[in-house]
PDBQT receptor file of N, H, CA, C and O in Angstrom, charges set to zero:
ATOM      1  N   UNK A   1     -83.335 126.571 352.789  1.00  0.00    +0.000 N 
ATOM      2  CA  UNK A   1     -83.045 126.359 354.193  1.00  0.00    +0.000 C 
ATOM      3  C   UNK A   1     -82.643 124.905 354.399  1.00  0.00    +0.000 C 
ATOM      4  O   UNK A   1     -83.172 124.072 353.663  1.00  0.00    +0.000 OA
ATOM      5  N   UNK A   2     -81.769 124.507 355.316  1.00  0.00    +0.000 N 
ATOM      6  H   UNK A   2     -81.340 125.183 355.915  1.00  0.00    +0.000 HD
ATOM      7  CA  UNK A   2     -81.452 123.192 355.264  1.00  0.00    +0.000 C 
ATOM      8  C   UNK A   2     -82.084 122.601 356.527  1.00  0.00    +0.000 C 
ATOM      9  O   UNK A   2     -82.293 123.246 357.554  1.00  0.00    +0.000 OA
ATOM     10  N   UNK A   3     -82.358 121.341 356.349  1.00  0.00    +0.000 N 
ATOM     11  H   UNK A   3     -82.188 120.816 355.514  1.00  0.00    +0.000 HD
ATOM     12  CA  UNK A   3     -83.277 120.580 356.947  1.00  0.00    +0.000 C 
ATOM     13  C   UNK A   3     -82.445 120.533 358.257  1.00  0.00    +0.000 C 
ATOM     14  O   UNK A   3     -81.219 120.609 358.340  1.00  0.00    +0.000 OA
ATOM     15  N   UNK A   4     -83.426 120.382 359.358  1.00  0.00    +0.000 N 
ATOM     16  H   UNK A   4     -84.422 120.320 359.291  1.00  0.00    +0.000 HD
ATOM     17  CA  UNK A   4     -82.327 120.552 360.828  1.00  0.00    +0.000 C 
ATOM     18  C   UNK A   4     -82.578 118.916 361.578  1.00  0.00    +0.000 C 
ATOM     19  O   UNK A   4     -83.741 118.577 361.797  1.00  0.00    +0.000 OA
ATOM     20  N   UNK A   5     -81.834 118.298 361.814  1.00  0.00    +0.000 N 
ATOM     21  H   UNK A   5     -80.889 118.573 361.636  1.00  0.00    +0.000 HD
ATOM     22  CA  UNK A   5     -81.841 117.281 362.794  1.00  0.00    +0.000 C 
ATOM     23  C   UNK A   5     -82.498 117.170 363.854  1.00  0.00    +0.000 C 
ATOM     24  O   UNK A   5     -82.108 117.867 364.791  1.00  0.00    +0.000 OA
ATOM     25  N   UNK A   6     -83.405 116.495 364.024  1.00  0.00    +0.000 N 
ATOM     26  H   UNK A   6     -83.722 115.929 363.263  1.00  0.00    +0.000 HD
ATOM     27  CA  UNK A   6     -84.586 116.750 365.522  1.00  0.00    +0.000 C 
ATOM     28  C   UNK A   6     -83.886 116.171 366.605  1.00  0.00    +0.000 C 
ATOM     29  O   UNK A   6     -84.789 115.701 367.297  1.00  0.00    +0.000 OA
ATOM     30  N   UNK A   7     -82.888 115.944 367.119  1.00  0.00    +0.000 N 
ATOM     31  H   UNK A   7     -82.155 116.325 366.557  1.00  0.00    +0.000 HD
ATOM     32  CA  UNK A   7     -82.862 114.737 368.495  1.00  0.00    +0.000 C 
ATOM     33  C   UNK A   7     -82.664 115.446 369.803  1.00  0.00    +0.000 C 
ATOM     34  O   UNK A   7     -81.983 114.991 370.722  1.00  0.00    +0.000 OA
ATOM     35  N   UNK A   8     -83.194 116.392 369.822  1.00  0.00    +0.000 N 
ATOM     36  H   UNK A   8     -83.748 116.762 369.075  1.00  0.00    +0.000 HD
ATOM     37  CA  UNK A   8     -83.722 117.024 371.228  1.00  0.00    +0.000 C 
ATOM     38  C   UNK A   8     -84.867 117.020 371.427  1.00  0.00    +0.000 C 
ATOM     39  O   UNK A   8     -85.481 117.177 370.373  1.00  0.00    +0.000 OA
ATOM     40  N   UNK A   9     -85.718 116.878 372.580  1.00  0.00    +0.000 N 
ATOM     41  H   UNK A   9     -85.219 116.750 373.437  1.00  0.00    +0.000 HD
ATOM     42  CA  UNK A   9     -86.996 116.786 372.983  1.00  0.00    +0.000 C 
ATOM     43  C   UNK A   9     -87.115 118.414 374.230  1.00  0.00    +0.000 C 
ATOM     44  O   UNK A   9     -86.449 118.840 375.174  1.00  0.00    +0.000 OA
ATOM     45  N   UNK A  10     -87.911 118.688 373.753  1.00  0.00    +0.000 N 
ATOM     46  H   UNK A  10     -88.452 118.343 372.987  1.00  0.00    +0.000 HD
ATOM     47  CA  UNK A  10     -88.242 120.245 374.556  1.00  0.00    +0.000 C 
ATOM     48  C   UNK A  10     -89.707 120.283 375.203  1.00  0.00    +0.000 C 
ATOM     49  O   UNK A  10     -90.668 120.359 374.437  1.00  0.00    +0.000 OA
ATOM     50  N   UNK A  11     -89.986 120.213 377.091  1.00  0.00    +0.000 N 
ATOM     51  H   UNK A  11     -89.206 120.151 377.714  1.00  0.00    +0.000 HD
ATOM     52  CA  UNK A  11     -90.769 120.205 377.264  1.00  0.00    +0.000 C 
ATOM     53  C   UNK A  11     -91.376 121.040 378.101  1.00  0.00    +0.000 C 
ATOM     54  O   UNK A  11     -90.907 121.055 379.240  1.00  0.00    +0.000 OA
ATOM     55  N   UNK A  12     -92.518 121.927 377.824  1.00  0.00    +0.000 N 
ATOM     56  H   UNK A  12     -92.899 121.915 376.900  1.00  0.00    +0.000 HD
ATOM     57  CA  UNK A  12     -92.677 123.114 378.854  1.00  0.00    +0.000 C 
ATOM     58  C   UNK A  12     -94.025 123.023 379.819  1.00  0.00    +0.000 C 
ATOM     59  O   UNK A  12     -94.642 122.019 379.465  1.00  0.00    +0.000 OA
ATOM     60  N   UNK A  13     -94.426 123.415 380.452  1.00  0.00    +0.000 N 
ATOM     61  H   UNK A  13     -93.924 124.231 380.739  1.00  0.00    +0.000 HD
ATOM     62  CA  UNK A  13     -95.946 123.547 380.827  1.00  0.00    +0.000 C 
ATOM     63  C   UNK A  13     -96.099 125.254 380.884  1.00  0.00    +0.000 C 
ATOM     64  O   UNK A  13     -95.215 125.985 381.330  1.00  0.00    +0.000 OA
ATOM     65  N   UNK A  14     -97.381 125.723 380.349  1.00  0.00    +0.000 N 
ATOM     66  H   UNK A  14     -98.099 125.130 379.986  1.00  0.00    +0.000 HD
ATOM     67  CA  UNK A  14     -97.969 126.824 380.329  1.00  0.00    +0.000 C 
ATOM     68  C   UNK A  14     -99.078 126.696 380.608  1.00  0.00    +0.000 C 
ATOM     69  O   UNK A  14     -99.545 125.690 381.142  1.00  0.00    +0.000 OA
ATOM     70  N   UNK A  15     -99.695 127.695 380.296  1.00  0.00    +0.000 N 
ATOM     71  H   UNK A  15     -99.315 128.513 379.863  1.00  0.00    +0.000 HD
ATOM     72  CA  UNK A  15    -100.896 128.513 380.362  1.00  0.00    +0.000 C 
ATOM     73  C   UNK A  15    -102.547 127.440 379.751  1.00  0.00    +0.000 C 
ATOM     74  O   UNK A  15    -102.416 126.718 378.762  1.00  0.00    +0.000 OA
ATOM     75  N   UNK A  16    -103.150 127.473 380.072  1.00  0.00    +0.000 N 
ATOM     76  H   UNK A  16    -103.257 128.060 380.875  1.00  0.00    +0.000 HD
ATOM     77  CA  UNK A  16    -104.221 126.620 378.898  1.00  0.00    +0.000 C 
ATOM     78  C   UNK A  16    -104.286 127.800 377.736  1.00  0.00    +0.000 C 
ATOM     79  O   UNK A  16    -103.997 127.594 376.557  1.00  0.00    +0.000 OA
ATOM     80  N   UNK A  17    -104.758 129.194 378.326  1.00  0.00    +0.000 N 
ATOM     81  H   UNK A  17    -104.994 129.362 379.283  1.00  0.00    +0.000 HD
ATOM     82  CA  UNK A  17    -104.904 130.334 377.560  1.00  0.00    +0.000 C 
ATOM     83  C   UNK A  17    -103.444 130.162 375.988  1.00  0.00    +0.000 C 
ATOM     84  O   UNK A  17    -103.538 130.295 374.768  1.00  0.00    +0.000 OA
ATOM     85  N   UNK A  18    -102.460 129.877 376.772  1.00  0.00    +0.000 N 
ATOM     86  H   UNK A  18    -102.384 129.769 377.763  1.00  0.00    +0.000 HD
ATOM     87  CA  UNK A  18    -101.325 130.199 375.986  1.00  0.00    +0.000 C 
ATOM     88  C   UNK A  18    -100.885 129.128 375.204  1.00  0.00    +0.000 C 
ATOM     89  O   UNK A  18    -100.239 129.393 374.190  1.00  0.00    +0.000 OA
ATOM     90  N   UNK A  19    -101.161 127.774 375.543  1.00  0.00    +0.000 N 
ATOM     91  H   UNK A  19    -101.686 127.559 376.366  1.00  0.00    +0.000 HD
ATOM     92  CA  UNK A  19    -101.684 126.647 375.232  1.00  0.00    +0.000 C 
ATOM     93  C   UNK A  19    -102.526 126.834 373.923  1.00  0.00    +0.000 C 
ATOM     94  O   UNK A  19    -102.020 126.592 372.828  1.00  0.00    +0.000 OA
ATOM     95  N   UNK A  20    -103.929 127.306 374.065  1.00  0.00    +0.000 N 
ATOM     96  H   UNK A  20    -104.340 127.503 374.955  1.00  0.00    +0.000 HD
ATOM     97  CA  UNK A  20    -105.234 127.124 373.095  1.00  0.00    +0.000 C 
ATOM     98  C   UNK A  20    -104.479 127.895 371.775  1.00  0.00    +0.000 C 
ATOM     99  O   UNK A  20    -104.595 127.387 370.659  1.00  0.00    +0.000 OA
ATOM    100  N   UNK A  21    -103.575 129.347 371.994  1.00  0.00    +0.000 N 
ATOM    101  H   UNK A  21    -103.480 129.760 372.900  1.00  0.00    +0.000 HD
ATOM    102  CA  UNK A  21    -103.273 130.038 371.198  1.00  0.00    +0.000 C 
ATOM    103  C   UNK A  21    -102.802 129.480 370.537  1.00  0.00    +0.000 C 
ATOM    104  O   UNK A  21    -103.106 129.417 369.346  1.00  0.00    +0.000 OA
ATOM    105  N   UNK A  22    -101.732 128.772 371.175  1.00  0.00    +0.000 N 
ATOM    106  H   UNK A  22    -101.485 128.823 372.143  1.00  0.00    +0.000 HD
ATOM    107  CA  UNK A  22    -100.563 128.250 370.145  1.00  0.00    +0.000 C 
ATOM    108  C   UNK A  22    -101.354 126.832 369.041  1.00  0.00    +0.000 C 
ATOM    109  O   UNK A  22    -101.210 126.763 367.821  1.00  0.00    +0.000 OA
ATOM    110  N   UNK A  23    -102.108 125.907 369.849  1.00  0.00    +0.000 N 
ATOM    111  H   UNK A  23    -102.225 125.963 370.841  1.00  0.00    +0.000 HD
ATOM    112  CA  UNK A  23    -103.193 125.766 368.582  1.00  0.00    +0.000 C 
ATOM    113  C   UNK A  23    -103.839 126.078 367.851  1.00  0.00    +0.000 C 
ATOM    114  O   UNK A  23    -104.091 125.373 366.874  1.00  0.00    +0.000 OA
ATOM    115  N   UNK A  24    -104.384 127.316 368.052  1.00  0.00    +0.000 N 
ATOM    116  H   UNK A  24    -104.180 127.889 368.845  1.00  0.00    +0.000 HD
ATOM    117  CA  UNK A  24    -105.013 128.379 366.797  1.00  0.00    +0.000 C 
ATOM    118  C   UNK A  24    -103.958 128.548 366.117  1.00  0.00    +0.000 C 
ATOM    119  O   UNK A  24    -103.961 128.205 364.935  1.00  0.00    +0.000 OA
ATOM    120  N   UNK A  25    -102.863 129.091 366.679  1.00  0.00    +0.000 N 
ATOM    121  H   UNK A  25    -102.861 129.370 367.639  1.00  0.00    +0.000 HD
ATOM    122  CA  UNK A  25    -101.857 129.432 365.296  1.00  0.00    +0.000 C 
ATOM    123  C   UNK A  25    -101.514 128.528 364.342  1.00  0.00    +0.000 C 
ATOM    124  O   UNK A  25    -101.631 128.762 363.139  1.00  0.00    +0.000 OA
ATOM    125  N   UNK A  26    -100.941 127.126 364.966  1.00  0.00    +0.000 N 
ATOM    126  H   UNK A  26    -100.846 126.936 365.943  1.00  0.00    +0.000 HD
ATOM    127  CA  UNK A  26    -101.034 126.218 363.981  1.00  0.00    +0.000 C 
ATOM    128  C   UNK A  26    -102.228 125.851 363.230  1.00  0.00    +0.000 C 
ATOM    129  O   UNK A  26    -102.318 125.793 362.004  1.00  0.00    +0.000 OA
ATOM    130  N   UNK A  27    -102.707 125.724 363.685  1.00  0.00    +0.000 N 
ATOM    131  H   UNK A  27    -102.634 125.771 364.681  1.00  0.00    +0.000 HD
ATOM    132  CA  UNK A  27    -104.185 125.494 362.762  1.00  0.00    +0.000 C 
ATOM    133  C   UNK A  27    -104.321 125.954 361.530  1.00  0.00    +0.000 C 
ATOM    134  O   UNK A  27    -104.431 125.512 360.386  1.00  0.00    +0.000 OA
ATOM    135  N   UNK A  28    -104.258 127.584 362.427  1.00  0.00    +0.000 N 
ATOM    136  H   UNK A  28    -104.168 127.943 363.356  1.00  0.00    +0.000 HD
ATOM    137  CA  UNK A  28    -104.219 128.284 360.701  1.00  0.00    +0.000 C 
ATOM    138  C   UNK A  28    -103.239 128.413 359.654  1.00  0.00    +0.000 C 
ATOM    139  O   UNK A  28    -103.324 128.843 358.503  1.00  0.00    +0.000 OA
ATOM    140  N   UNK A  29    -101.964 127.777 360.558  1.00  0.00    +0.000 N 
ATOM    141  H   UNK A  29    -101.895 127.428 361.493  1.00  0.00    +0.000 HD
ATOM    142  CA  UNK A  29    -100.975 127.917 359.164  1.00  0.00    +0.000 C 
ATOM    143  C   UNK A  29    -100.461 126.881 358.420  1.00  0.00    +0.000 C 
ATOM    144  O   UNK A  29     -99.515 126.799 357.637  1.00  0.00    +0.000 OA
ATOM    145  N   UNK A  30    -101.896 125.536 359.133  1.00  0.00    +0.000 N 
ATOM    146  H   UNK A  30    -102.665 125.603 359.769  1.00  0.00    +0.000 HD
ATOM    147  CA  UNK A  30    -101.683 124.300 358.873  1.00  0.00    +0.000 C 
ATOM    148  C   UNK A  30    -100.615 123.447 359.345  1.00  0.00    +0.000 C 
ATOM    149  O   UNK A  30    -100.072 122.738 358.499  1.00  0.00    +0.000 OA
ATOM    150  N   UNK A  31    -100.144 123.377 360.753  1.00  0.00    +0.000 N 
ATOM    151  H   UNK A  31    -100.585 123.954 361.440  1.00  0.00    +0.000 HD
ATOM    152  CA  UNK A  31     -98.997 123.057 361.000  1.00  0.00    +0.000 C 
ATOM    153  C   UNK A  31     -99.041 122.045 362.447  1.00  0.00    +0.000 C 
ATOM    154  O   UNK A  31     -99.888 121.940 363.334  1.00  0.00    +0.000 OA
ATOM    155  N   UNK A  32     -98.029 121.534 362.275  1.00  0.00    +0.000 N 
ATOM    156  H   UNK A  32     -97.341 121.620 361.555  1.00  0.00    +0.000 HD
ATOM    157  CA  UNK A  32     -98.376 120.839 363.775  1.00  0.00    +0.000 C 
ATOM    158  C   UNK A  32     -97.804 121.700 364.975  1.00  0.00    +0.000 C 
ATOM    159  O   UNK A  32     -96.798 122.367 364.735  1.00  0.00    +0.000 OA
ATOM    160  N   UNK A  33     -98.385 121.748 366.317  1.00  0.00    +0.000 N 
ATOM    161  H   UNK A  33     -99.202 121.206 366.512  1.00  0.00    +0.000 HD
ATOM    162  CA  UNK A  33     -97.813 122.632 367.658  1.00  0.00    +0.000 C 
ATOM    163  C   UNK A  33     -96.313 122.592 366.849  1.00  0.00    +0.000 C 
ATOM    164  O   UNK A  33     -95.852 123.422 366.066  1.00  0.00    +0.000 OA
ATOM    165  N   UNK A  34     -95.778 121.418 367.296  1.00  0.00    +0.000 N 
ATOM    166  H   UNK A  34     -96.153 120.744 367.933  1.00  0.00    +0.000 HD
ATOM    167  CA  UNK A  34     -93.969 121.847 367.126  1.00  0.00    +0.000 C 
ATOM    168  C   UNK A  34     -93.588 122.601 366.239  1.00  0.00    +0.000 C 
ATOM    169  O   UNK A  34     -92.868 123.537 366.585  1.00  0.00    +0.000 OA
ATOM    170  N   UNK A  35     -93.967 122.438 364.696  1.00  0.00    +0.000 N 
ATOM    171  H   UNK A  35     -94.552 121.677 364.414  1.00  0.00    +0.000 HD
ATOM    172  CA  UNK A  35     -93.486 123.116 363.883  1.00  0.00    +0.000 C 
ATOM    173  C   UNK A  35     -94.104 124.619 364.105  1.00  0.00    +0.000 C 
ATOM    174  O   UNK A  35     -93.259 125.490 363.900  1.00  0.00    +0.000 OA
ATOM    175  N   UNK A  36     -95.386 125.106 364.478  1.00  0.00    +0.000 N 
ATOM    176  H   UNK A  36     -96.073 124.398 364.645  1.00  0.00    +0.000 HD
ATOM    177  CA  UNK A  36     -95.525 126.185 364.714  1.00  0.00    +0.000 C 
ATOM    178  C   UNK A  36     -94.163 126.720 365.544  1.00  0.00    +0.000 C 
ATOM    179  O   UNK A  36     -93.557 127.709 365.130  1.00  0.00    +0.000 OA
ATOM    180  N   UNK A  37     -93.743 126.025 366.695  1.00  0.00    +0.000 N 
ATOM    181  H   UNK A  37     -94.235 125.221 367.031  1.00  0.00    +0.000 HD
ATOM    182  CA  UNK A  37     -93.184 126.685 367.882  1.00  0.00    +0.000 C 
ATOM    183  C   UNK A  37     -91.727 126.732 367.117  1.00  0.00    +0.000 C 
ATOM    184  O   UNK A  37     -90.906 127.599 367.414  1.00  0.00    +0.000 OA
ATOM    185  N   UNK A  38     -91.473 125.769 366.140  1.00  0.00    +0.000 N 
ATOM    186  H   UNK A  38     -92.140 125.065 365.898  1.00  0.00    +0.000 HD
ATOM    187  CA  UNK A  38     -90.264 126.048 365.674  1.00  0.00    +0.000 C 
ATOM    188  C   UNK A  38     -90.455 127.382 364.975  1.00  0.00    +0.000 C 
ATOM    189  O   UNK A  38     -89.606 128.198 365.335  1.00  0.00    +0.000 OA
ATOM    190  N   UNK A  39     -91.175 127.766 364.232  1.00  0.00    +0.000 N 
ATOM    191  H   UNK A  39     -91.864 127.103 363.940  1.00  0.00    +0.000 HD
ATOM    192  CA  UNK A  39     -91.420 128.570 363.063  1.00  0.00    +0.000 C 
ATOM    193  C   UNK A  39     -91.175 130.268 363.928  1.00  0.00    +0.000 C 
ATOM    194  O   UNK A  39     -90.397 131.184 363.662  1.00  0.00    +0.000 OA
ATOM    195  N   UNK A  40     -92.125 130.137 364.917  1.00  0.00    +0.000 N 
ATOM    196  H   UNK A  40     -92.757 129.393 365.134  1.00  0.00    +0.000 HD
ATOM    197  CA  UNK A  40     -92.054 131.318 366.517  1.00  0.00    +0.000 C 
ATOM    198  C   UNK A  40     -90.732 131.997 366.388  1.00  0.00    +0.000 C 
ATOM    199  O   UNK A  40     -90.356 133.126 366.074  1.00  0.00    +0.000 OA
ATOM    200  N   UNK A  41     -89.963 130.459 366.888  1.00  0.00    +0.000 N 
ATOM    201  H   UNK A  41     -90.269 129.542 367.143  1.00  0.00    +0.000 HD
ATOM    202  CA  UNK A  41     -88.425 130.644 367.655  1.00  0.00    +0.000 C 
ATOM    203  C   UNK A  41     -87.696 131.230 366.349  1.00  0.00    +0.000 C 
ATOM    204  O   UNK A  41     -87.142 132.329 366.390  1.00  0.00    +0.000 OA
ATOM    205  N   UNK A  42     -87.720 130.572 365.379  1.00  0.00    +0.000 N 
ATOM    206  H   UNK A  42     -88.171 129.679 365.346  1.00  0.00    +0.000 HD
ATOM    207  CA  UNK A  42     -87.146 131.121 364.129  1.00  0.00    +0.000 C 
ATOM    208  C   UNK A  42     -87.172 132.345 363.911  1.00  0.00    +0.000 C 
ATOM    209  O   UNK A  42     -86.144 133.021 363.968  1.00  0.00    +0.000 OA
ATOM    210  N   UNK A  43     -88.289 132.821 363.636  1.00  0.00    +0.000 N 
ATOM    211  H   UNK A  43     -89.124 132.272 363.589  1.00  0.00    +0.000 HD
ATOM    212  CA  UNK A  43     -88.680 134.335 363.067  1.00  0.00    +0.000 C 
ATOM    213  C   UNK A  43     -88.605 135.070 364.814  1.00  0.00    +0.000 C 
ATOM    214  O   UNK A  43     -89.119 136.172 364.623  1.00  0.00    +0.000 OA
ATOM    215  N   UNK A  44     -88.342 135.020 365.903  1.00  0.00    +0.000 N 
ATOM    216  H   UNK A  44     -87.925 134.124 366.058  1.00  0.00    +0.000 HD
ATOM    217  CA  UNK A  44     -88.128 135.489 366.789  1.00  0.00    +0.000 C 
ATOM    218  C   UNK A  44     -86.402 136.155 366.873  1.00  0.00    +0.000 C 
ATOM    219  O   UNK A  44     -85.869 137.179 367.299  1.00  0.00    +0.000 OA
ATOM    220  N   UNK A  45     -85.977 134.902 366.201  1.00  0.00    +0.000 N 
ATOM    221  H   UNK A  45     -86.410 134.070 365.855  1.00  0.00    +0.000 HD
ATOM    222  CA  UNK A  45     -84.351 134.565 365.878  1.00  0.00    +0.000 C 
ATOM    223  C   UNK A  45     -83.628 135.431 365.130  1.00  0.00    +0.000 C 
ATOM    224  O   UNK A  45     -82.750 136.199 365.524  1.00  0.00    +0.000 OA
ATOM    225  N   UNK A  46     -84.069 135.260 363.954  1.00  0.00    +0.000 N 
ATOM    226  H   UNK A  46     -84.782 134.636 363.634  1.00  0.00    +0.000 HD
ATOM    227  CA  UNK A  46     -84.447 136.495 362.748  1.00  0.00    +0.000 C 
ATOM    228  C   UNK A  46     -84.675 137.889 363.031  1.00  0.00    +0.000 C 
ATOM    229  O   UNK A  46     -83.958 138.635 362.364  1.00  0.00    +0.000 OA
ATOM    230  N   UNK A  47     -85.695 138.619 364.058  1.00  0.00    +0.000 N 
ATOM    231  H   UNK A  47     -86.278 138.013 364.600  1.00  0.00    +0.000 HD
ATOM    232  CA  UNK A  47     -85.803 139.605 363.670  1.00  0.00    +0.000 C 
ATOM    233  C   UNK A  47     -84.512 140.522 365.112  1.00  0.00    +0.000 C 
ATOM    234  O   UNK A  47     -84.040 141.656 365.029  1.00  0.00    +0.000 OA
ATOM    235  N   UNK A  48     -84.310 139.542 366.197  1.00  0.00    +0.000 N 
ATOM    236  H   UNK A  48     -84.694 138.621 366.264  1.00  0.00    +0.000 HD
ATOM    237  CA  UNK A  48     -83.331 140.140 366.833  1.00  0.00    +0.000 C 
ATOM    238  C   UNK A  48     -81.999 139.495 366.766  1.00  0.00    +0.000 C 
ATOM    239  O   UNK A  48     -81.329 139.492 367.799  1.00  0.00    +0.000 OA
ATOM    240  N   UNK A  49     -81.391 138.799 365.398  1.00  0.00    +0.000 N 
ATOM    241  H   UNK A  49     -81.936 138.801 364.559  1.00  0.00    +0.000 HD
ATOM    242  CA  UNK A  49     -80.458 138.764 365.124  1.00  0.00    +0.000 C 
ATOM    243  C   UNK A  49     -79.936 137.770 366.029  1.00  0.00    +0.000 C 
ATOM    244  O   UNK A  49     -78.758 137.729 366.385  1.00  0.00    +0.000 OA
ATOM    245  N   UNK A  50     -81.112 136.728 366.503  1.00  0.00    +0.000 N 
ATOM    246  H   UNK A  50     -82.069 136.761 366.214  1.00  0.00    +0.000 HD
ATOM    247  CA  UNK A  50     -79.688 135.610 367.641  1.00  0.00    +0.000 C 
ATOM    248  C   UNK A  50     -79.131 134.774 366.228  1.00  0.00    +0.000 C 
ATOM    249  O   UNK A  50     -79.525 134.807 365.062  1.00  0.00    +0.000 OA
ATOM    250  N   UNK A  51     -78.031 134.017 366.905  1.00  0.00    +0.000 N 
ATOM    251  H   UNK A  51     -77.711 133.990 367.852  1.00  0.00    +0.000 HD
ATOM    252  CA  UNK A  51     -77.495 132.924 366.084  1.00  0.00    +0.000 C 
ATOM    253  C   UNK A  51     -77.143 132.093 367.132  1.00  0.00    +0.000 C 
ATOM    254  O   UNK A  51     -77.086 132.469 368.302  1.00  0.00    +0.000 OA
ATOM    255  N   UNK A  52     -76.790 130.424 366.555  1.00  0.00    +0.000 N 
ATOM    256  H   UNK A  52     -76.837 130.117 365.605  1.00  0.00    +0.000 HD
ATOM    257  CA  UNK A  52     -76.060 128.919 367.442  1.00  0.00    +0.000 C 
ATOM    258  C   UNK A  52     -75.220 129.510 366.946  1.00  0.00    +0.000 C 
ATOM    259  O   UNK A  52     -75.140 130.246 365.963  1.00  0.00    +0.000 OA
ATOM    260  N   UNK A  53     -74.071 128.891 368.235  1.00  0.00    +0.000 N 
ATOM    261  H   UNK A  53     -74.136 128.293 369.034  1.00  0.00    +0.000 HD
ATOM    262  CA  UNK A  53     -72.484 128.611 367.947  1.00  0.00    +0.000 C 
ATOM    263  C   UNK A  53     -72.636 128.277 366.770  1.00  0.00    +0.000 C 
ATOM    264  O   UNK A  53     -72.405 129.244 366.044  1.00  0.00    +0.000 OA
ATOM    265  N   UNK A  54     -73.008 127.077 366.016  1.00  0.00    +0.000 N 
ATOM    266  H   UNK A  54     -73.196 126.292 366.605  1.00  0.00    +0.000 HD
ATOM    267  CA  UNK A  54     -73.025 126.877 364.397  1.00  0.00    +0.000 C 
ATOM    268  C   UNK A  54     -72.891 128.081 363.597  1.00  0.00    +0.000 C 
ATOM    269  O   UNK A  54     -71.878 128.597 363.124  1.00  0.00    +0.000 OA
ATOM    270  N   UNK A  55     -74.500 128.541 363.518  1.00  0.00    +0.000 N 
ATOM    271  H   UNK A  55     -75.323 128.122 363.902  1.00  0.00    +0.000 HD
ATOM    272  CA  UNK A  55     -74.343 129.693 362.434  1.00  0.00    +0.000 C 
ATOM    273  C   UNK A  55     -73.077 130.567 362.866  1.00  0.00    +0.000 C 
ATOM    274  O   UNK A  55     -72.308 130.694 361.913  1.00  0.00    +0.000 OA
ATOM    275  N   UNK A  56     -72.647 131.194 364.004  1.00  0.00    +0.000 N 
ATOM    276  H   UNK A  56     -73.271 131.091 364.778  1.00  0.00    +0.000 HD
ATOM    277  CA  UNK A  56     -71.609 131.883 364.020  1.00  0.00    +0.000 C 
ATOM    278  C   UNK A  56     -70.603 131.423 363.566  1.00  0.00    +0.000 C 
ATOM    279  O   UNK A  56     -70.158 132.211 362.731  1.00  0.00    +0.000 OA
ATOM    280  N   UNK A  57     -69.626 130.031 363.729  1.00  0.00    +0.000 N 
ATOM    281  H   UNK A  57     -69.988 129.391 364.407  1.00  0.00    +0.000 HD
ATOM    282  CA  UNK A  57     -68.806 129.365 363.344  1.00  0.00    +0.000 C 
ATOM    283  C   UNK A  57     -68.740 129.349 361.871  1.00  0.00    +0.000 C 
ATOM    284  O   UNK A  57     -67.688 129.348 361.231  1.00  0.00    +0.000 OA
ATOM    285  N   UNK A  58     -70.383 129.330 361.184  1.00  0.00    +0.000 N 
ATOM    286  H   UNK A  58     -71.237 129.331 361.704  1.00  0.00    +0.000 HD
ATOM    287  CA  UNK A  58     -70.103 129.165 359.924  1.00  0.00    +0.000 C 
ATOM    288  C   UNK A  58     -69.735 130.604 358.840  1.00  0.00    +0.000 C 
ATOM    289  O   UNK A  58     -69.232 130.702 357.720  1.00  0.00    +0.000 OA
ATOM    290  N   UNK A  59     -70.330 131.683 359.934  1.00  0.00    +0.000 N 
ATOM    291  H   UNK A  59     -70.738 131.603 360.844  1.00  0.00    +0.000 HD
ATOM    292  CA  UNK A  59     -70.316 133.029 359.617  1.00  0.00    +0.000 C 
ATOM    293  C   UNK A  59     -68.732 133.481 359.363  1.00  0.00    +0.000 C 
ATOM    294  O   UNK A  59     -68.362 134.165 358.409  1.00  0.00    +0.000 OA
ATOM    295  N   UNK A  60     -67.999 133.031 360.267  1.00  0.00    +0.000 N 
ATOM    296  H   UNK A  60     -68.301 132.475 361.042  1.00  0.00    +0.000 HD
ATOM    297  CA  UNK A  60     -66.723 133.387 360.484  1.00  0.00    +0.000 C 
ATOM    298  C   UNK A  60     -65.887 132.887 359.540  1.00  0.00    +0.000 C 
ATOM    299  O   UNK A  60     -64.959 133.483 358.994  1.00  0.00    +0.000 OA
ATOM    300  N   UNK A  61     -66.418 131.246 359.288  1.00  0.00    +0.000 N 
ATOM    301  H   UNK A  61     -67.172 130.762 359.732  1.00  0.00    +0.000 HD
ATOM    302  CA  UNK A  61     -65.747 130.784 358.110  1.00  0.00    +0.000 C 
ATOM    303  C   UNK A  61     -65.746 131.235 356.799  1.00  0.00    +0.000 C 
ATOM    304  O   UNK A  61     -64.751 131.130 356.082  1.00  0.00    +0.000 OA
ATOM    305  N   UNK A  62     -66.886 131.777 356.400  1.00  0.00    +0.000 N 
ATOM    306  H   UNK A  62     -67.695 131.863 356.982  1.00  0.00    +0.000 HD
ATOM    307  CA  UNK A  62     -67.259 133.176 355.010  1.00  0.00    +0.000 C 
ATOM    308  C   UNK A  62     -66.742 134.169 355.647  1.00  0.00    +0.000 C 
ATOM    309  O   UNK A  62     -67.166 135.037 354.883  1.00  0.00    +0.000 OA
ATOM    310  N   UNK A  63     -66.157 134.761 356.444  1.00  0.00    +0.000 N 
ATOM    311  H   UNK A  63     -65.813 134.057 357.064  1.00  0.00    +0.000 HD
ATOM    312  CA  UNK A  63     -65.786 136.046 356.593  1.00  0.00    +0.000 C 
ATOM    313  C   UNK A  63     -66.815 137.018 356.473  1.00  0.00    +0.000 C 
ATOM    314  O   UNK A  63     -66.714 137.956 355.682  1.00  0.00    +0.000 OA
ATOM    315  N   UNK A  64     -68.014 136.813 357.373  1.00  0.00    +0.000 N 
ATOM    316  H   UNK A  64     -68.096 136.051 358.016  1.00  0.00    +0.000 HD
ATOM    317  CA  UNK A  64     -69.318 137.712 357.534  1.00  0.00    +0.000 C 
ATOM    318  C   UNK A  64     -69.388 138.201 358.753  1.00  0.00    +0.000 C 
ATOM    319  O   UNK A  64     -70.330 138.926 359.074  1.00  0.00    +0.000 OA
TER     320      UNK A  64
């Protein structure tokens, strides 16, 4: 996987409930909040097939 460039800042307010979770999850998968929430969005990404303009652009360029 190639390493992604951070220079966006993403900021939300939720839940405490939804909040505490998302620290349990990292916790257990040893991770910090962000990278958990990246990891979320990813495999969220993945299983309903979104893509960035990027990946599409690059899709098109392989002829996929």
């Amino acid at each position: 996987m190639m390493s992604r460039l951070k220079d966006e800042t993403l900021s939300i307010r939720t839940s405490a409930e939804i909040k505490q979770l998302l620290r349990s999850a990292a916790e257990r998968e040893r991770r910090s909040v962000a990278s958990m929430i990246e990891i979320l969005v990813l495999e969220y990404a993945r299983v309903h097939d979104l893509k960035t303009n990027c990946q599409r652009d690059e899709s098109d360029k392989r002829g996929v």
